[in-house]
C-alpha positions in Angstrom: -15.3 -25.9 18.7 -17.7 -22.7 18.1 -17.1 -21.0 14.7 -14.7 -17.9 14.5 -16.1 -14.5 14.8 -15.6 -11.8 11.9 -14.1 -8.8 12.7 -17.2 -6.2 11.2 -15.1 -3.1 10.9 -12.2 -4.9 8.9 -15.2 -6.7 6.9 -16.5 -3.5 5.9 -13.3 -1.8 4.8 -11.4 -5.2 3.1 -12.6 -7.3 -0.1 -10.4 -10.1 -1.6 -10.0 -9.5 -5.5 -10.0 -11.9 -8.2 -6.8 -13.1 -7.9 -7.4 -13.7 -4.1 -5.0 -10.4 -3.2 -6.9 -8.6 0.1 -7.3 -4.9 -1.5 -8.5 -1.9 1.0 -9.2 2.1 0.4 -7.1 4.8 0.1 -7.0 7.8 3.0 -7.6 11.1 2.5 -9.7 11.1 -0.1 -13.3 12.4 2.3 -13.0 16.3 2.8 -10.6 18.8 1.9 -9.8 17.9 -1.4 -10.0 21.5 -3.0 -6.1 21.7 -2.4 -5.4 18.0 -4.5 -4.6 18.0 -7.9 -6.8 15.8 -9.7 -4.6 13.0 -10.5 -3.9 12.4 -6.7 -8.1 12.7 -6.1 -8.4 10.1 -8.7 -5.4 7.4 -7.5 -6.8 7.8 -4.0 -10.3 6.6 -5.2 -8.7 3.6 -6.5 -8.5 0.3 -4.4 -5.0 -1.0 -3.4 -3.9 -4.0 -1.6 -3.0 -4.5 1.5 1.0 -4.8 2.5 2.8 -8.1 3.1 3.6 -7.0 6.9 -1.0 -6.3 7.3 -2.2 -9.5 5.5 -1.5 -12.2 8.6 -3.3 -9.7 10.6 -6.5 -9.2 7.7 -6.9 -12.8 7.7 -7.1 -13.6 10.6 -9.6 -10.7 11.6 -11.5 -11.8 8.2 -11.6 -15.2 8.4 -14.2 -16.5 6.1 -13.4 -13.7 3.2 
């Protein structure tokens, strides 16, 4: 059986955290950020993880994460 293939884009934008939770980026947070206050600017530079209904579908395009 050949080995799986990981998906590069999802490798790129998911990490796995200490506690093996898959975390990802915020949105919004590239350009046009002269109208956010700077609470919002800061929580969207913060990791988060990824919701129960994404994870089966992370996994499986991360395999080896």
């Amino acid at each position: 059986m050949p080995k799986m293939k990981t998906h590069r884009g999802a490798a790129k934008r998911f990490t796995k955290s200490g506690t093996g939770k898959l975390q990802r980026n915020h949105a919004f947070h590239s350009h046009i950020l002269t109208k956010k206050s700077a609470g919002r600017k800061a929580e969207l530079g913060k990791e988060t993880s990824v919701s129960k209904a994404n994870e089966k579908t992370v996994k499986r395009m991360i395999p080896y994460l």
